[in-house]
C-alpha positions as CSV (number, residue, x, y, z in Angstrom):
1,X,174.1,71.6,70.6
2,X,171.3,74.3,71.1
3,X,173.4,76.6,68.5
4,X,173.1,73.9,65.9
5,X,169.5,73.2,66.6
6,X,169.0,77.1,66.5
7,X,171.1,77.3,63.1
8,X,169.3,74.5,61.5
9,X,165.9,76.5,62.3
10,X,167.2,79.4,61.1
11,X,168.0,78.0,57.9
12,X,164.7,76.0,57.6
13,X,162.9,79.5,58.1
14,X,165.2,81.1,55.2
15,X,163.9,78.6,53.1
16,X,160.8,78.7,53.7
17,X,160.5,82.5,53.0
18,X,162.2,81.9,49.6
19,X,159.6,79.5,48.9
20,X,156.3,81.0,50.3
21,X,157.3,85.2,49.7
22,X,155.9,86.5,46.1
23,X,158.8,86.6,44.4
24,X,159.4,90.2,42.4
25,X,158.1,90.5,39.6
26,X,161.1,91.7,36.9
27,X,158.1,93.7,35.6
28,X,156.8,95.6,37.8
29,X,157.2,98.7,38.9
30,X,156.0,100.2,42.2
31,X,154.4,102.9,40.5
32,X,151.2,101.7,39.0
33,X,149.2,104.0,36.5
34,X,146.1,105.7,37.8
35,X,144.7,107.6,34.4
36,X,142.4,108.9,37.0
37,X,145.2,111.8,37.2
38,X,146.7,113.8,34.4
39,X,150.6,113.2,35.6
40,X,149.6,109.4,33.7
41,X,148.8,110.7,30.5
42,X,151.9,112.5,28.2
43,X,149.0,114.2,26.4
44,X,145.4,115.4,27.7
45,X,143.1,117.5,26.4
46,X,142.5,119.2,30.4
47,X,146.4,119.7,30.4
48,X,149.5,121.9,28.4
49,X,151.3,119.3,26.6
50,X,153.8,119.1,23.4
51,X,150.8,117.6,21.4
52,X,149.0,121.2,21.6
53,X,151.8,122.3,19.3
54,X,152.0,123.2,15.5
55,X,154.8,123.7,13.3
56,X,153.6,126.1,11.5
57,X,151.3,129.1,13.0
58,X,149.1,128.9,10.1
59,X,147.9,125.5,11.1
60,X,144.4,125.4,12.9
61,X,143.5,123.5,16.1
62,X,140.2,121.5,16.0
63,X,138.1,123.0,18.8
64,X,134.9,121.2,17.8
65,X,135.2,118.6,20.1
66,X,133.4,115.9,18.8
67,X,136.2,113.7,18.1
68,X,139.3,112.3,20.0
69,X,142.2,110.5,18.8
70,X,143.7,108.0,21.4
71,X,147.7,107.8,20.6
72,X,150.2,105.4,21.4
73,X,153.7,106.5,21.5
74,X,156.6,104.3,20.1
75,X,159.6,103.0,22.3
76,X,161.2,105.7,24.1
77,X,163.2,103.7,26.6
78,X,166.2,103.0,24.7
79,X,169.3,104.0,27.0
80,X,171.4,101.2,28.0
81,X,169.5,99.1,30.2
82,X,171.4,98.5,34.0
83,X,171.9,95.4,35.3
84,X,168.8,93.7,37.0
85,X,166.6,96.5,36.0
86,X,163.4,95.6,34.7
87,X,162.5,95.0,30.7
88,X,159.6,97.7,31.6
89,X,159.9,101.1,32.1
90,X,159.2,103.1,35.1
91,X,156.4,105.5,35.2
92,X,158.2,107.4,37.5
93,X,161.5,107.7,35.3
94,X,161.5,111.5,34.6
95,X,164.1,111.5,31.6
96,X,162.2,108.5,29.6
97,X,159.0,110.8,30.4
98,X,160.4,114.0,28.9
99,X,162.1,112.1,25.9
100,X,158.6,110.9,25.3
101,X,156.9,114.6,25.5
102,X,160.0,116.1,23.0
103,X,159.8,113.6,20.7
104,X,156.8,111.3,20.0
105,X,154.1,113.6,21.6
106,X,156.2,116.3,19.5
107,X,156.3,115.3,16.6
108,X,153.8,112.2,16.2
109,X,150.8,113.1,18.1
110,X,150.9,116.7,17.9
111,X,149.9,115.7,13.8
112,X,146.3,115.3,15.2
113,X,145.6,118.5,16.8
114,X,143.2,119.0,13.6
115,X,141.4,116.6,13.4
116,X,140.4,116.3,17.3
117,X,141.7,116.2,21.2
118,X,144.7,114.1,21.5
119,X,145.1,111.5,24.5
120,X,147.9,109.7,25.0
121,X,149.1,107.4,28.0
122,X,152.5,107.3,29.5
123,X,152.9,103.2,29.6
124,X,155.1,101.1,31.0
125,X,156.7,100.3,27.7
126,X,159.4,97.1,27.1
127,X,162.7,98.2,26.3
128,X,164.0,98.4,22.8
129,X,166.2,95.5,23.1
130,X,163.3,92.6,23.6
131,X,162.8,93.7,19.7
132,X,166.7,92.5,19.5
133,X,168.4,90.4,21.4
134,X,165.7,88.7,23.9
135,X,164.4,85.8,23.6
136,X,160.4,85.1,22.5
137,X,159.1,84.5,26.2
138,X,160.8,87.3,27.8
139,X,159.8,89.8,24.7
140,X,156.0,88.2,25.1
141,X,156.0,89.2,28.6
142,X,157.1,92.8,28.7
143,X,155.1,93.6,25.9
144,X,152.2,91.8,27.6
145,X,152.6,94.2,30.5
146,X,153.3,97.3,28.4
147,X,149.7,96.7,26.7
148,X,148.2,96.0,30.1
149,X,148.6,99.6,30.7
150,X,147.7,100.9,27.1
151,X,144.2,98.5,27.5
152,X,143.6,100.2,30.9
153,X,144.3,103.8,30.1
154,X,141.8,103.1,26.7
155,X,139.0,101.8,29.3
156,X,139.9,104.9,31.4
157,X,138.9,106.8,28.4
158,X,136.0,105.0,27.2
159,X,134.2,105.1,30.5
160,X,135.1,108.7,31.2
161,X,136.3,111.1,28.4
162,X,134.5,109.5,25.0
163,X,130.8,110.5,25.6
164,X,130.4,108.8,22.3
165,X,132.9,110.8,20.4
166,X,134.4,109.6,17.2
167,X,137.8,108.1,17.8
168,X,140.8,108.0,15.3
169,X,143.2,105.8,16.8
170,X,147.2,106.4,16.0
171,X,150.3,105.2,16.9
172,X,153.9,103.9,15.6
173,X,156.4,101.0,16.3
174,X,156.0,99.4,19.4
175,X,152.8,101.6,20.0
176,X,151.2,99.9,17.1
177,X,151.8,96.4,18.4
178,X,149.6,97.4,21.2
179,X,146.9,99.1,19.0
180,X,146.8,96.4,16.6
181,X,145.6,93.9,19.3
182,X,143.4,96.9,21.7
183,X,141.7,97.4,17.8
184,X,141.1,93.1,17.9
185,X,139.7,93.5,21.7
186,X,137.4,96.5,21.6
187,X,136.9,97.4,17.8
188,X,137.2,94.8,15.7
189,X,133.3,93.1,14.5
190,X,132.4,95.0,17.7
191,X,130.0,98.1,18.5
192,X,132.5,100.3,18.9
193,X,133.7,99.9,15.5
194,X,130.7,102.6,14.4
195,X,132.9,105.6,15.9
196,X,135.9,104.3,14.3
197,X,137.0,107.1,11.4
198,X,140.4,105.5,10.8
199,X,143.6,103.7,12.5
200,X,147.5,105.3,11.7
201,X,149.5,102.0,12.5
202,X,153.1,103.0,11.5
203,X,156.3,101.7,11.7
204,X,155.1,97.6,12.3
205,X,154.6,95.3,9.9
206,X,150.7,94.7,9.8
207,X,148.7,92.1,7.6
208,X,146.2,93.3,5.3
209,X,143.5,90.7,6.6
210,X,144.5,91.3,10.3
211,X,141.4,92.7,10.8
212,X,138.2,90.5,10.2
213,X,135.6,93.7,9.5
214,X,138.6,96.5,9.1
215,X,140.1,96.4,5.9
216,X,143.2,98.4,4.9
217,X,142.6,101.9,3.3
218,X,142.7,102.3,-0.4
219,X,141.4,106.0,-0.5
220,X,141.5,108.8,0.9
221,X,138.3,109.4,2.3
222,X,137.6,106.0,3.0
223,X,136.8,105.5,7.0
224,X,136.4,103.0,9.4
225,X,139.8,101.5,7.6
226,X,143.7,101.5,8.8
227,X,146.4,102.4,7.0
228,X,150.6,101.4,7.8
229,X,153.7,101.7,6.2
230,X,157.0,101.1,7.0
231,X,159.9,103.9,5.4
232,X,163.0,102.5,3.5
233,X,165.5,104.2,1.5
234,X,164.4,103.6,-2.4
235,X,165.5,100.3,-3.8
236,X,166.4,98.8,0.0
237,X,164.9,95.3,0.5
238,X,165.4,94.6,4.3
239,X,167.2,91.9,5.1
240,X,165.6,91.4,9.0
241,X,162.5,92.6,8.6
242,X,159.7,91.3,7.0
243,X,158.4,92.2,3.4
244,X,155.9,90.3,1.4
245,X,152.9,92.2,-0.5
246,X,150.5,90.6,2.2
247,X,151.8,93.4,4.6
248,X,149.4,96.2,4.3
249,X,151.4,99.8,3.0
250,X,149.4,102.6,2.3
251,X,150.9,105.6,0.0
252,X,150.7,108.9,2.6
253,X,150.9,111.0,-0.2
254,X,148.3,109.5,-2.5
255,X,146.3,107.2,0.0
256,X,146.2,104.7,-2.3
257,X,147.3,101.4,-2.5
258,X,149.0,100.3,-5.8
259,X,153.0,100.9,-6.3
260,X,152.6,104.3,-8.4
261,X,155.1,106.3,-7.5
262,X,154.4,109.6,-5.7
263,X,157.1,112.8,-6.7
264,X,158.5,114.6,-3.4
265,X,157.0,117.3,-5.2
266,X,153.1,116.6,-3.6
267,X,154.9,116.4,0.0
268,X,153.6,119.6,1.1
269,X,155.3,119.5,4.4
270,X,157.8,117.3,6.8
271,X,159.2,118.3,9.9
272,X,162.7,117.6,11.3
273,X,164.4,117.4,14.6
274,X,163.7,120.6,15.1
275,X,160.2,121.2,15.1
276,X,160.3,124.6,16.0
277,X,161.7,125.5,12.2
278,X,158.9,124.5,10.8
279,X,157.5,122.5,7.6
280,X,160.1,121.6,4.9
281,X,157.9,121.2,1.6
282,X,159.0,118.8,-0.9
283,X,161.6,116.9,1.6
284,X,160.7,113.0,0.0
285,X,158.7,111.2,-2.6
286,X,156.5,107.7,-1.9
287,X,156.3,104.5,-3.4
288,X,154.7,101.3,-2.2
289,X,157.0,98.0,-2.6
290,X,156.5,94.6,-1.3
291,X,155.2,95.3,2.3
292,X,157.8,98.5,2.1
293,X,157.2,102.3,1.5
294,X,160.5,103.4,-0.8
295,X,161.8,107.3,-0.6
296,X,164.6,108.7,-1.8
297,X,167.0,110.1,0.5
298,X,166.2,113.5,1.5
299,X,168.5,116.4,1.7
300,X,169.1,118.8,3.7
301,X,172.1,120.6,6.0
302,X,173.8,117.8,7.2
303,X,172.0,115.1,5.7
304,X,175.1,114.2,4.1
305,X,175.8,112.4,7.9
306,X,172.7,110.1,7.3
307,X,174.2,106.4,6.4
308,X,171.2,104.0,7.7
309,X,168.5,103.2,4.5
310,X,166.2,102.8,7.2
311,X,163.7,105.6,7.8
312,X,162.0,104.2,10.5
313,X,162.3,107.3,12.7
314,X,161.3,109.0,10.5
315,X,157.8,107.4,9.4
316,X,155.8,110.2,10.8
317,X,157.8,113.1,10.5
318,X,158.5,112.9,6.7
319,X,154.5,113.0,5.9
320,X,153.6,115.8,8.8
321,X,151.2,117.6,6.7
322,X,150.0,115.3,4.7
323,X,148.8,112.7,7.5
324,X,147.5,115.7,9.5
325,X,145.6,117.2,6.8
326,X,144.3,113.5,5.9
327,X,142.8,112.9,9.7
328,X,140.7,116.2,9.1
329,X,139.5,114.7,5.7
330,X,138.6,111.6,7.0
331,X,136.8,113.6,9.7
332,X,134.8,115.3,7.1
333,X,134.0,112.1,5.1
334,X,132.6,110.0,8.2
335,X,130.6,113.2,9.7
336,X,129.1,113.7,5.7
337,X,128.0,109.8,5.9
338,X,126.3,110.5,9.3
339,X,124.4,113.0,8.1
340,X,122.9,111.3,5.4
């Protein structure tokens, strides 16, 4: 009889624990981010990182210092996700870490080196597949705790490393989902708006009114603006992805606008997987299309092995030069309108 009574308990107090114990969240990690420390950031101006790089020896460094470009880096944690393992990435998962430092801080941030000093936060980023195969809520929620990071890492900076420097913010696919909304929370029709020189959001679709006091760029030398675009193969209409001619695309060759088609010709420099080989001139042309930036396919050895007409990968990389050499003119043009 007491054995019953004891098992009963015993189950009552299982219960209760189940009930009454924070369950884990499927999110979290036990690691969480202290920006505080430079092992949190992928690139820092106080540390050696893959954004310090060039790919070409001829191209300058901007040691002026007095302005920062704040970088989000696209999805890096692709690999097959195990069983049970969170839609989040862990900060302390080493191999995501160094795919993020050979490849995005590599070849997308390292662009900005130019223009200013590059920070860029190591995030707990939501797996590619809540862009795929999961449904809304569980996609809303790891993204929601991917930008929870970016927004904290941004304040980190703000309080601690701006010093009322001039900010060009940058970033590509899932990156930009977060910048699009930290630009609604701490730019947009706010103060902070006046340090603004320009916004790179590539790879997402973004509106061209998304913004209620930043339009979309339509020049050059225009500031305080974003520009986007999204890569196809020429004449590709994607079939899962939107395109409508409210989605802001902005030519990087020309910086314009309209749908005039830019010859590969003006591409003064892409880089490739390997980005110690340097700048390949003249690698693919540009042409705005319904929400949609067209290029031909480009060639080179072993480019014959390419099949996909999406260039999403590729966003970045194919206009190196000419987005770097844009941030510095931008640079230029918002320091010449301060000194007026």
């Amino acid at each position: 009889m007491k054995i019953e009574v004891i098992k009963k308990c015993l189950n009552l107090f299982v219960i209760f624990l189940l009930f009454t114990l924070p369950i884990r969240n499927s999110y979290a990690q036990e690691l969480e981010p202290d920006y505080s420390s430079l092992k949190f950031w992928a690139a820092h101006p106080n540390k050696k990182d893959p954004s310090d790089k060039t790919p070409d020896p001829n191209l300058k460094l901007d040691n002026t210092g007095l302005t920062d470009v704040f970088y989000v880096h696209p999805t890096t944690f692709t690999r097959k996700k195990k069983k049970g393992e969170p839609w989040n990435a862990s900060l302390e998962d080493e191999k995501i870490n160094a795919k993020t430092l050979r490849t995005a801080i590599l070849h997308q941030a390292s662009i900005f080196n130019g223009s200013g000093r590059v920070f860029a936060p190591f995030y707990r980023q939501a797996h590619l597949s809540v862009y795929f195969d999961q449904g809304r809520n569980e996609r809303e929620r790891a993204l929601e705790f991917a930008y929870q990071d970016v927004k904290e890492a941004f304040e980190y900076y703000m309080q601690n490393e701006n010093k009322g420097r001039l900010i060009i913010l940058a970033s590509h696919s899932q990156g930009t989902n977060h910048l699009e909304r930290l630009i609604k929370e701490f730019f947009d029709k706010k103060a902070l708006q006046e340090q603004l020189v320009v916004a790179y959001l590539i790879g997402m679709p973004v509106l061209s009114n998304t913004f209620k006091s930043i339009p979309e760029c339509t020049s050059e030398e225009q500031t305080t603006c974003f520009c986007s675009w999204r890569t196809y193969k020429s004449g590709e209409l994607p079939r899962k992805y939107p395109f409508s001619d409210k989605i802001a695309v902005t030519n990087p060759l020309s910086w314009e606008t309209n749908e005039v088609k830019v010859e590969k010709t003006r591409n003064k420099g892409s880089v490739l997987a390997k980005f110690e080989k340097g700048l390949l001139p003249s690698l693919v042309g540009a042409q705005v299309h319904k929400g949609i930036l067209w290029c031909e396919k480009p060639k080179f050895p072993g480019s014959f092995l390419i099949t996909t007409k999406n260039y999403h990968i590729a966003d970045m990389n194919f206009y190196y030069l000419s987005i770097r050499q844009n941030a510095i003119k931008r640079v230029a043009s918002f320091k010449k309108k301060l000194n007026k």
